[in-house]
RODO-2510 file (C-alpha; in nm, 4 decimals, decimal comma):
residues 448
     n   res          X          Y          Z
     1     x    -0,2276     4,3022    -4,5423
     2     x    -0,4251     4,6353    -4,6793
     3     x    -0,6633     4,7687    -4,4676
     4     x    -1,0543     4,7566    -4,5584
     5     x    -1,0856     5,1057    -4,4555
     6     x    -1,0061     5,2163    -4,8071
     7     x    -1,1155     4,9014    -5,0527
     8     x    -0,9784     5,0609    -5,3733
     9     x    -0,9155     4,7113    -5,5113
    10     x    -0,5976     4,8282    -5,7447
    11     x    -0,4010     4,5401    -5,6640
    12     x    -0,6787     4,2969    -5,6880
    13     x    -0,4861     4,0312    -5,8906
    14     x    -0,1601     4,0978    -5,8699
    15     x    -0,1191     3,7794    -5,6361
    16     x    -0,2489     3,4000    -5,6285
    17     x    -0,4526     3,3982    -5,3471
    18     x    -0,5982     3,0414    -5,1978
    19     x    -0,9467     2,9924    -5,3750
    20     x    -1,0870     3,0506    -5,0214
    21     x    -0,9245     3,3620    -4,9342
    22     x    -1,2009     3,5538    -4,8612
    23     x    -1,3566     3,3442    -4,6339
    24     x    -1,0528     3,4591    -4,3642
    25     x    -1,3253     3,7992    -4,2890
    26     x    -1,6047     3,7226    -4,0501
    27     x    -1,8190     4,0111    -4,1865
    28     x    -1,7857     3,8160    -4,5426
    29     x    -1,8958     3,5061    -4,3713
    30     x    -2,1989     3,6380    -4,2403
    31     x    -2,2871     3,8687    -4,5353
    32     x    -2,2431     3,5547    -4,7679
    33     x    -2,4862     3,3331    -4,5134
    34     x    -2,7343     3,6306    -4,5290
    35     x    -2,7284     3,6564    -4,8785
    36     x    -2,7744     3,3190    -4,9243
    37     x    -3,1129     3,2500    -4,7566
    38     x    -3,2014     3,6084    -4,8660
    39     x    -3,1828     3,4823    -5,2381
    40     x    -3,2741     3,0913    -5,1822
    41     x    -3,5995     3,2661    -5,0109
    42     x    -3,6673     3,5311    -5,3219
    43     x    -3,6039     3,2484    -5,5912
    44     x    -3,8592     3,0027    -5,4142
    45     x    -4,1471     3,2900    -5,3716
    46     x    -4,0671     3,3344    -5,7750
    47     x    -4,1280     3,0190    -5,8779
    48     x    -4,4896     3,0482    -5,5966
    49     x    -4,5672     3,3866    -5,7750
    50     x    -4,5357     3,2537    -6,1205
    51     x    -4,6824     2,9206    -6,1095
    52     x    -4,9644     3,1168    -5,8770
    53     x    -5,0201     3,3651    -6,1516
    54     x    -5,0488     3,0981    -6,4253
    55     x    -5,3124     2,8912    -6,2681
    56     x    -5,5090     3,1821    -6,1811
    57     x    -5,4721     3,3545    -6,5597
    58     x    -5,3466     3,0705    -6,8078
    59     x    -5,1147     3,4135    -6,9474
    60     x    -4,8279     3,4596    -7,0946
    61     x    -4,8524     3,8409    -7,0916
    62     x    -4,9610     3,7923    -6,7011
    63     x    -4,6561     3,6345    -6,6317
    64     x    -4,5342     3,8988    -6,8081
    65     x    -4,6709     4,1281    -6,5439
    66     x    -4,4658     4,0072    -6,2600
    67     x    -4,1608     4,1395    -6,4484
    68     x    -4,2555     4,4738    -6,5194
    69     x    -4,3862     4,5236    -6,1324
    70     x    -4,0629     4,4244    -5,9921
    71     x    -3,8514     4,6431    -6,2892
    72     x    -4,1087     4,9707    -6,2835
    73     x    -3,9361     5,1145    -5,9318
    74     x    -3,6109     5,1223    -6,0648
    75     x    -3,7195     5,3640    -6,3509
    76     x    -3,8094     5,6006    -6,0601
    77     x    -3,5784     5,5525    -5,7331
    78     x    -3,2427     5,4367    -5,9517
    79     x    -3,0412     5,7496    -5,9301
    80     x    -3,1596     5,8682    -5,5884
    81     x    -3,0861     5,4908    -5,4963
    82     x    -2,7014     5,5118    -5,5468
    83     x    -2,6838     5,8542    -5,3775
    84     x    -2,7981     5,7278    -5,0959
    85     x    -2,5818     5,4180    -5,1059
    86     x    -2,2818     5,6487    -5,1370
    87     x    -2,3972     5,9119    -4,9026
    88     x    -2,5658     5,7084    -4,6253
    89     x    -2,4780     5,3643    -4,4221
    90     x    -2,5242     5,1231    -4,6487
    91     x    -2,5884     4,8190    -4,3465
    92     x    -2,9185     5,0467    -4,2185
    93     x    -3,0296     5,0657    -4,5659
    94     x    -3,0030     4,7139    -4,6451
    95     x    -3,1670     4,6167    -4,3275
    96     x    -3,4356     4,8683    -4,3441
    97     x    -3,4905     4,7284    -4,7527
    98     x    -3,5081     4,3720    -4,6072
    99     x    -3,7874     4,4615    -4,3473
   100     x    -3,9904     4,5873    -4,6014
   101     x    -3,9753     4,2744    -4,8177
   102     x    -4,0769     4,1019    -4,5009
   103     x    -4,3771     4,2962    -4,4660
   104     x    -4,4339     4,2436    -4,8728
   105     x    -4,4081     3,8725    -4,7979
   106     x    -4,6365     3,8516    -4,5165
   107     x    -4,9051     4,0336    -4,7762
   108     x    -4,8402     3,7902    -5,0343
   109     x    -4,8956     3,4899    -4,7873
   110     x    -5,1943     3,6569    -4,6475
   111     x    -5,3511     3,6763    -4,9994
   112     x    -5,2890     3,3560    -5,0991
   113     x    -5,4781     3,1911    -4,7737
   114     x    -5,7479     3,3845    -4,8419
   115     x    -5,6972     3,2496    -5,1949
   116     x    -5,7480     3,5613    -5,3706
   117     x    -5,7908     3,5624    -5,7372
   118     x    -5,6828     3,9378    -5,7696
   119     x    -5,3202     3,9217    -5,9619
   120     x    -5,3477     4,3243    -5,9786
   121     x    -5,2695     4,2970    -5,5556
   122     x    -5,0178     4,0584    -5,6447
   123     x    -4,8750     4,2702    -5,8896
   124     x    -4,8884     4,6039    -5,6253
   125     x    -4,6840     4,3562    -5,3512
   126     x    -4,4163     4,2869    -5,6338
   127     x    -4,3767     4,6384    -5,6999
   128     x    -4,2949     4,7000    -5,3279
   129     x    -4,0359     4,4138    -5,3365
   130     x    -3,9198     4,5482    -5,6721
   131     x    -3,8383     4,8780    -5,4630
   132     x    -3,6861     4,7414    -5,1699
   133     x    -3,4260     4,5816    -5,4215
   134     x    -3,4089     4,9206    -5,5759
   135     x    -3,2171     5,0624    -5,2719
   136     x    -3,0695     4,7498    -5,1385
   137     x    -2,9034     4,6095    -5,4528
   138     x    -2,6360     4,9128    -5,4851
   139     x    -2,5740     4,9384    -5,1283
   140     x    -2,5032     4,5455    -5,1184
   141     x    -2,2957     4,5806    -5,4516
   142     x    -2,0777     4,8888    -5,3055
   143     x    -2,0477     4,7094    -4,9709
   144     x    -1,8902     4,3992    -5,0696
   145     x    -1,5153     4,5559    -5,0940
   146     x    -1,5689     4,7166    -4,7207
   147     x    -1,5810     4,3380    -4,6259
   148     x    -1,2330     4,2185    -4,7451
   149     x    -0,8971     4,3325    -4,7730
   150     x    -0,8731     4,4969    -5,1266
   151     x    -0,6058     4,2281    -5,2494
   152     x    -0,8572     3,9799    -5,2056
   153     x    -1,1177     4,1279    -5,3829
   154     x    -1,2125     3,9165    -5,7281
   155     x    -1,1859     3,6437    -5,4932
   156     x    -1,4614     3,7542    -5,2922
   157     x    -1,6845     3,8195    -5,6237
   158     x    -1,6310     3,5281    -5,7487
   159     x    -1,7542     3,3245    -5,4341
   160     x    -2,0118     3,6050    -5,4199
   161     x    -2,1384     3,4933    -5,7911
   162     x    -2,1175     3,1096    -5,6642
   163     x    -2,3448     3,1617    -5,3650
   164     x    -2,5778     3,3634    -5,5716
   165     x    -2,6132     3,0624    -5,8082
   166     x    -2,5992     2,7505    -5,5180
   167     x    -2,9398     2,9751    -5,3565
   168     x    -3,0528     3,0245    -5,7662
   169     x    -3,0344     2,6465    -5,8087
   170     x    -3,1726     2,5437    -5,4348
   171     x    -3,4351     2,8047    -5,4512
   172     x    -3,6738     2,7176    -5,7208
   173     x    -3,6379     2,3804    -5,6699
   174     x    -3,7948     2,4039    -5,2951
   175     x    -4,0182     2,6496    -5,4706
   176     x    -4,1651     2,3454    -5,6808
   177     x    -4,1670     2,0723    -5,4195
   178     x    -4,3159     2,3034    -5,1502
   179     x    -4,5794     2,4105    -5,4122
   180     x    -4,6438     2,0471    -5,4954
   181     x    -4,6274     1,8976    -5,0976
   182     x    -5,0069     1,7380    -5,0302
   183     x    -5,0113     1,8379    -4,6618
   184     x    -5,3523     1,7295    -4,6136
   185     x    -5,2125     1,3539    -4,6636
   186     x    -4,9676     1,4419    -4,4529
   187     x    -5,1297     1,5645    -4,1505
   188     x    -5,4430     1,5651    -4,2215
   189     x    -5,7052     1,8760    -4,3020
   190     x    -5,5986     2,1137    -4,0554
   191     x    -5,2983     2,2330    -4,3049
   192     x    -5,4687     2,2342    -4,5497
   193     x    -5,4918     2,6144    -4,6117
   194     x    -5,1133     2,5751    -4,6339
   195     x    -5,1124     2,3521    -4,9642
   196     x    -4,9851     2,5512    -5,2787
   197     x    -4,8162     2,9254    -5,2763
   198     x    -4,9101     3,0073    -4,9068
   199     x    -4,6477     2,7377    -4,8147
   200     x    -4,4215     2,8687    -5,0843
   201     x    -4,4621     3,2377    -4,9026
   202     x    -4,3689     3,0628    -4,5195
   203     x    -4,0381     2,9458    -4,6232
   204     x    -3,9866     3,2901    -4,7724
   205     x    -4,0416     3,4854    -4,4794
   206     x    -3,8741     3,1778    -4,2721
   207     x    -3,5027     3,2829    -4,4902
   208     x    -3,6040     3,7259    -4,4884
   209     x    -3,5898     3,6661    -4,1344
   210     x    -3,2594     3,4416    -4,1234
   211     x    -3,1342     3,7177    -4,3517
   212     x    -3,1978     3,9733    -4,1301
   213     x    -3,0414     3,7843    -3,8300
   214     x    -2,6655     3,7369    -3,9712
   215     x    -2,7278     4,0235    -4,1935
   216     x    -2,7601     4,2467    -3,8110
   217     x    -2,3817     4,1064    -3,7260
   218     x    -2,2291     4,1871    -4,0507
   219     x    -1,9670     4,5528    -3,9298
   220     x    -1,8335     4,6761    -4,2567
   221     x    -1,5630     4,9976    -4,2421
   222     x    -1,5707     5,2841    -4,4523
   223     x    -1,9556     5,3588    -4,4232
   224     x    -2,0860     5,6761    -4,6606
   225     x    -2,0169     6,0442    -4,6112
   226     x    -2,3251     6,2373    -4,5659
   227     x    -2,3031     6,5056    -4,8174
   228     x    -2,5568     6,6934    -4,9581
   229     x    -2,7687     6,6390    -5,1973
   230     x    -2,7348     6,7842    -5,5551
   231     x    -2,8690     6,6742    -5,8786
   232     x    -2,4893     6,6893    -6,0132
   233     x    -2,3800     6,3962    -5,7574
   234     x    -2,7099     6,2097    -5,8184
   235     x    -2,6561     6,1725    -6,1995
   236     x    -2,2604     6,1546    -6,1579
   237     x    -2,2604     5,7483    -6,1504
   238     x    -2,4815     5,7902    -6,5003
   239     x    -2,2205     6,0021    -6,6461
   240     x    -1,9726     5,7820    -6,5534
   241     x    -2,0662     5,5180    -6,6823
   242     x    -2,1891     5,6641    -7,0358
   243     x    -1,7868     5,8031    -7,0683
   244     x    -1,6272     5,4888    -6,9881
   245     x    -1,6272     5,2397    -7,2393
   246     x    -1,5344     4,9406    -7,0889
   247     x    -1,8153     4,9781    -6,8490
   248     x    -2,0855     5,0445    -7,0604
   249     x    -1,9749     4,7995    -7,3008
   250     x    -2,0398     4,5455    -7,0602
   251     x    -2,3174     4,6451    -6,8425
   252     x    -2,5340     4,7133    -7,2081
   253     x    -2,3874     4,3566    -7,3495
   254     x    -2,5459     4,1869    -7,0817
   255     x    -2,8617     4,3854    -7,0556
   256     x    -2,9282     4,3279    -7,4662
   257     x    -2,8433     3,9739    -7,4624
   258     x    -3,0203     3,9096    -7,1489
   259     x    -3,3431     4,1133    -7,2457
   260     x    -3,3495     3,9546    -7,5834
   261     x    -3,3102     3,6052    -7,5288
   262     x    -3,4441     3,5513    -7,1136
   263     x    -3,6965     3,2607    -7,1168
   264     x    -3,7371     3,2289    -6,7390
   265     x    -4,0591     3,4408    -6,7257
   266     x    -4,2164     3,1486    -6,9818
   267     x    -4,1007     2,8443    -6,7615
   268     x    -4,4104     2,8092    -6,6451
   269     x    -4,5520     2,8059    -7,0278
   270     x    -4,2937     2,5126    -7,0829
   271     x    -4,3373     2,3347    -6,7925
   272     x    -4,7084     2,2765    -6,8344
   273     x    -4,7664     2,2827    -7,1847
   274     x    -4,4344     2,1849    -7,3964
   275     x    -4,2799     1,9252    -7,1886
   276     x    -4,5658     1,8469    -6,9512
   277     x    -4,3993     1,8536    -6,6324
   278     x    -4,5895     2,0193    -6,4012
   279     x    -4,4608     2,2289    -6,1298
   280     x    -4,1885     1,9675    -6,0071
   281     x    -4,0489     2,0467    -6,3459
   282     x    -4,1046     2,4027    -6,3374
   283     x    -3,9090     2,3554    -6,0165
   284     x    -3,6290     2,1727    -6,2113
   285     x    -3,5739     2,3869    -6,4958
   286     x    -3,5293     2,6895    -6,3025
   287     x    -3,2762     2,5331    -6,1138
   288     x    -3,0972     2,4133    -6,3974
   289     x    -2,9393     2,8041    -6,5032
   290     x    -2,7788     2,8269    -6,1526
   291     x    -2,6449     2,4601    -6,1633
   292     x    -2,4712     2,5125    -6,4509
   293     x    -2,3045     2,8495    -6,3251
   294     x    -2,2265     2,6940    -5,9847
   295     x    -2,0179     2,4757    -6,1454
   296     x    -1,8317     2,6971    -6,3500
   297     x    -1,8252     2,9627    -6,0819
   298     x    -1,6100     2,6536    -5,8727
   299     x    -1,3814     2,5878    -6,1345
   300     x    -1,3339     2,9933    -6,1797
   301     x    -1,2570     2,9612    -5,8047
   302     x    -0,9549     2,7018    -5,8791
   303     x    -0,8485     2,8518    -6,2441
   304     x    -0,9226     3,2801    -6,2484
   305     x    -0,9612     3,4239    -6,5566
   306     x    -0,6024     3,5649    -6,6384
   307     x    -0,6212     3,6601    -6,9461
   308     x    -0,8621     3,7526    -7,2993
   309     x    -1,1006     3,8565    -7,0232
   310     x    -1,3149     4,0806    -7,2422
   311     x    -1,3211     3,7825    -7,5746
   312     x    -1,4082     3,5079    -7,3171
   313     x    -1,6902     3,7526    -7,2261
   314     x    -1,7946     3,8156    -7,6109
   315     x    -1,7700     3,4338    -7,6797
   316     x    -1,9671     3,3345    -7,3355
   317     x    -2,2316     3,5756    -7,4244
   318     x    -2,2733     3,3972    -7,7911
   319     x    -2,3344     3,1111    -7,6296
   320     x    -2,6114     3,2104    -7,4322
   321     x    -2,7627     3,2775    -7,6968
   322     x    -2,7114     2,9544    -7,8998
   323     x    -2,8373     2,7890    -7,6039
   324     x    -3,1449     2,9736    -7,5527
   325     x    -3,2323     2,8282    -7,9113
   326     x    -3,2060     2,4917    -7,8287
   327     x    -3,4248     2,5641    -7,5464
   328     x    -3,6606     2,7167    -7,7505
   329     x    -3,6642     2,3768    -7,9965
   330     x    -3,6718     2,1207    -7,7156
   331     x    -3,9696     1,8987    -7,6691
   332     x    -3,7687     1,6571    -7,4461
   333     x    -3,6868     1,7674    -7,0690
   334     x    -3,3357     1,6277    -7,0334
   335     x    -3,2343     1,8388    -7,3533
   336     x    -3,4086     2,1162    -7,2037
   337     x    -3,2073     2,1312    -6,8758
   338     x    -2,8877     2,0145    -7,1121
   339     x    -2,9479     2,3838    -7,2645
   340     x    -3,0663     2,5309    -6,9779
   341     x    -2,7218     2,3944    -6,7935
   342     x    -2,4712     2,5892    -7,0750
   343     x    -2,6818     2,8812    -7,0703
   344     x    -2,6215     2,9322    -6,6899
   345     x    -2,2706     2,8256    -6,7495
   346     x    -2,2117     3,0553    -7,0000
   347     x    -2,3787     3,3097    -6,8449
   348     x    -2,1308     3,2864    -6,4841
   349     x    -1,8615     3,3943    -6,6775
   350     x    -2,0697     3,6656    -6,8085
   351     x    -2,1279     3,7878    -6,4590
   352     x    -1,7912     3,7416    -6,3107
   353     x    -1,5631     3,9496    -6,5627
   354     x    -1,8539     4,1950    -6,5989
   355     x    -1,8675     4,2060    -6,1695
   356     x    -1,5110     4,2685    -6,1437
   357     x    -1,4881     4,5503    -6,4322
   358     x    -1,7782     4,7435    -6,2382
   359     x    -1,5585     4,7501    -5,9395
   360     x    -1,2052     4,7724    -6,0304
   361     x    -1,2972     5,0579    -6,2939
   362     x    -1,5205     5,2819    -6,0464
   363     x    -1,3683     5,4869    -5,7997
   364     x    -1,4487     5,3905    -5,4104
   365     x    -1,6532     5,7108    -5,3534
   366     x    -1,8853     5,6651    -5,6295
   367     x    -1,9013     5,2719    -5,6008
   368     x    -2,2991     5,3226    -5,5191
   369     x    -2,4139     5,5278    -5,7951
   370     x    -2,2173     5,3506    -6,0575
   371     x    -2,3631     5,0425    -5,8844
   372     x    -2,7324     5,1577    -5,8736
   373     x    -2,6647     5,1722    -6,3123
   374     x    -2,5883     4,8577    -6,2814
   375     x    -2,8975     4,7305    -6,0763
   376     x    -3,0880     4,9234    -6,3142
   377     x    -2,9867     4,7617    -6,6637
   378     x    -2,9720     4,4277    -6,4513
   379     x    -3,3626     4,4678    -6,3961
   380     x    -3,4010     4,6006    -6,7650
   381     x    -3,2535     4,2951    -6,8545
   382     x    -3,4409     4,0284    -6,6112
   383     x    -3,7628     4,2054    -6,5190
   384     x    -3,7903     4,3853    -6,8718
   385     x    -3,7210     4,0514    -7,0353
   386     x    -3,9282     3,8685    -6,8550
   387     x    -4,1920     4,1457    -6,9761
   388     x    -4,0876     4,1293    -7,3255
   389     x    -4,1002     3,7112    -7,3405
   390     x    -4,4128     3,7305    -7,2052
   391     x    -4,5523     3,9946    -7,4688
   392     x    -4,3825     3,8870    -7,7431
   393     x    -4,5111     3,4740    -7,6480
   394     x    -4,8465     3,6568    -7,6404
   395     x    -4,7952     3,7423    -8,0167
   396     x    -4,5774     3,4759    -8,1336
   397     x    -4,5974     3,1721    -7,9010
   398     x    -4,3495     3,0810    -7,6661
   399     x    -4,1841     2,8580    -7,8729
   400     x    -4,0743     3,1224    -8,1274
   401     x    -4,0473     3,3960    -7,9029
   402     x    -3,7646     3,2265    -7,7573
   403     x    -3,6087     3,1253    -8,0961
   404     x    -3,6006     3,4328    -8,2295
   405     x    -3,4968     3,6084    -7,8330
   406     x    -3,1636     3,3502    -7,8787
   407     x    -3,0893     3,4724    -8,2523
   408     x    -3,1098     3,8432    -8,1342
   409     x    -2,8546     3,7373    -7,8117
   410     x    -2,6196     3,6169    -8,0760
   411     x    -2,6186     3,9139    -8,3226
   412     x    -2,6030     4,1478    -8,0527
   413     x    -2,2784     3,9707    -7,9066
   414     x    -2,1164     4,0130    -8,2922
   415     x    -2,2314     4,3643    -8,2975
   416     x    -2,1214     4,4847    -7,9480
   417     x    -1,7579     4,3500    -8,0435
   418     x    -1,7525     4,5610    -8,2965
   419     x    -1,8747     4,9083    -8,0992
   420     x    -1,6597     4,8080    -7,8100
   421     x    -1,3092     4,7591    -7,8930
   422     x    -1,2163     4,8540    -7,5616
   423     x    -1,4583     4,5433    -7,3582
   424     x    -1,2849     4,3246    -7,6629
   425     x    -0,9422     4,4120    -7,5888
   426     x    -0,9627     4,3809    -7,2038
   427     x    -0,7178     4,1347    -7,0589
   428     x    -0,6223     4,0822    -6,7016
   429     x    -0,9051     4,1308    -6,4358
   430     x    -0,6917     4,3648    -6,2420
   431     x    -0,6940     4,7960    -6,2380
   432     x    -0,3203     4,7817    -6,3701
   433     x    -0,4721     4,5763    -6,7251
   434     x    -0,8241     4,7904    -6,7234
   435     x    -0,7086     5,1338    -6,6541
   436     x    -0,5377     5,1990    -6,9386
   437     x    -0,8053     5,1117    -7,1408
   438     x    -1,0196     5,3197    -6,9285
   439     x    -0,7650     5,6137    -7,0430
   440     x    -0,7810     5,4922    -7,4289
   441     x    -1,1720     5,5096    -7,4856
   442     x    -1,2888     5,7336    -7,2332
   443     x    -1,3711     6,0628    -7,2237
   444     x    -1,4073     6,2304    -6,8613
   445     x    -1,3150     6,2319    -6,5153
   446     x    -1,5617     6,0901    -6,2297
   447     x    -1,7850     6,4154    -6,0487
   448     x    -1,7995     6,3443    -5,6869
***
């Protein structure tokens, strides 16, 4: 068995592992049940903020809003971000990001007893969580291959993806029925500050602090060098990525596609005024996404992706966007989470091959800066999009904007697969398939 002192996942592949391999590491155990209630607790405060922000503004561009404050601290901590995830311990970082979001939590619970009106304070407490994610996403993303032995790496991101969508689907559907809970008919007036988002916020905190619990027993190997720091290291991950192909052929497919045709940030739009299904339905069709992925993340678990890796990609991508359209035209709810089921299926597979690229094609020392790129055209594409549905439903309606969001998705899949003949011709999900490509369409060497 290879050691986890030096994760370079090179032969990641070139065995058949059991499709529960990774669970054999105890750190991976306990970073996957940290993650878990850290995400289950982030999608349910989502769904509180949204559905809060909504009944206080009746916006679409206010909705909008909540995007843009959890994207904007990327624009300016990204780059330092993966230095220090590559230069510092990455456990004390994500810990220290973690305790912050606590502390953003407790403000957001705080504001909604006192059932404040003011969605600019909401706004400022999303902005703080939107930084804490900043500098915790890389150092997550570069730890995960200090956790298991580098054969039995895809493994591990693939159940990595799967727990990420059973919290995504779990999440926002607690979200909605905590939201929705009468507690006052329950137990009479004394809870009755509770009713609505301020419930929402408890279970959040409740699952930051379970986080932080398992998170504190999680030992991974190979921690950061402290090196200096030098603008020429800091923007070494962006120049990286720019050179390879393969890599920024799939990071920028997903952040177009996703950008383009998102509807999440206009759920709440949908919810109450298309289908007319309140927040228990808000609740549902949020869920639906990750319920479709979590069931093609468990048959990816059973039968890998071998081969055509980078045309399954292209052709998963397409139909997002085909999906998002029949979103877009559904006035019936069990069409709506039909569409909303393939989208998140699609989607998975998206996330998987594009997961696996990021590691096996980035060097070990430079795993955090080339991650923080990531994280950044991730929130582009989430917390932009969910900025750029809610401006362009302010102009168009939501209805079209997400129409004419799914027809961009699709013509930016054809296109890509056209400027990218190296993400089209990618096979095998292992270094021996993708660096040769690497060598074909790239142009320089990593700076360390």
């Amino acid at each position: 068995m290879s050691s986890p002192d030096h994760p370079s996942p090179n032969s990641a592949g070139s065995e058949a592992p059991s499709a529960s391999v990774a669970w054999q590491s105890q750190d991976f155990r306990f970073y996957s049940a940290a993650r878990l209630l850290g995400i289950m607790g982030a999608e349910a405060q989502g769904v509180g903020v949204a559905w809060q922000i909504y009944q206080i503004t009746h916006s679409a561009l206010a909705l909008g809003y909540t995007g843009l404050a959890l994207f904007l601290p990327g624009i300016f901590f990204v780059l330092p971000a993966g230095h220090v995830a590559d230069r510092y311990d990455r456990r004390t970082i994500i810990l220290t990001c973690y305790s912050m979001q606590a502390l953003a939590t407790t403000s957001l619970l705080w504001l909604a007893l006192c059932r404040s009106q003011s969605v600019w304070l909401i706004y400022a407490i999303l902005f703080v969580v939107g930084a804490g994610r900043c500098f915790s996403g890389p150092a997550a993303s570069a730890l995960v291959p200090t956790l298991v032995p580098r054969e039995h790496f895809v493994n591990a991101v693939t159940w990595g993806a799967t727990i990420f969508q059973i919290a995504n689907a779990t999440g926002p559907m607690i979200g909605g029925i905590l939201f929705t809970i009468p507690l006052t008919r329950v137990f009479g007036g004394h809870l009755a500050a509770l009713n609505g988002a301020p419930l929402v916020y408890a279970f959040t905190l409740a699952q930051i602090l379970g986080f932080l619990s398992f998170f504190s027993l999680v030992k991974p190997r190979g921690a950061g060098e402290k090196k200096g720091f030098t603008l020429e290291t800091m923007f070494a991950g962006l120049r990286y990525v720019i050179s390879t192909r393969l890599l920024l052929g799939s990071i920028s497919l997903d952040l177009f596609a996703v950008l383009l045709g998102g509807a999440v940030s206009l759920m709440p739009i949908f919810a109450a005024d298309v289908l007319h299904a309140g927040a228990n339905g808000l609740g549902l069709l949020r869920s639906m996404p990750s319920l479709g992925a979590l069931a093609v993340s468990l048959t990816v678990l059973v039968f890998p992706i071998r081969r055509r890796a980078g045309k399954a990609m292209l052709s998963c991508v397409g139909l997002f966007g085909a999906a998002t359209i029949v979103f877009g035209l559904s006035r019936n709810l069990l069409l709506s989470c039909v569409a909303l089921l393939i989208i998140g299926a699609s989607d998975m597979i998206s996330v998987v091959i594009r997961a696996s690229i990021l590691q096996l094609a980035t060097p070990e020392k430079m795993r955090g800066r080339v991650s923080s790129i990531n994280w950044l055209f991730v929130g582009v594409s989430n917390e932009v999009g969910e900025y750029e549905s809610g401006l362009t439903a302010h102009w168009w309606g939501a209805v079209r904007a997400v129409v004419f969001g799914g027809i961009a998705s699709m013509a930016v899949t054809g296109l890509w697969g056209v400027m990218f003949p190296a993400l089209r011709s990618a096979d095998a999900l292992t270094a021996e398939s993708l660096i040769p490509l690497e060598k074909q369409f790239s142009s320089m060497e990593p700076v360390g």
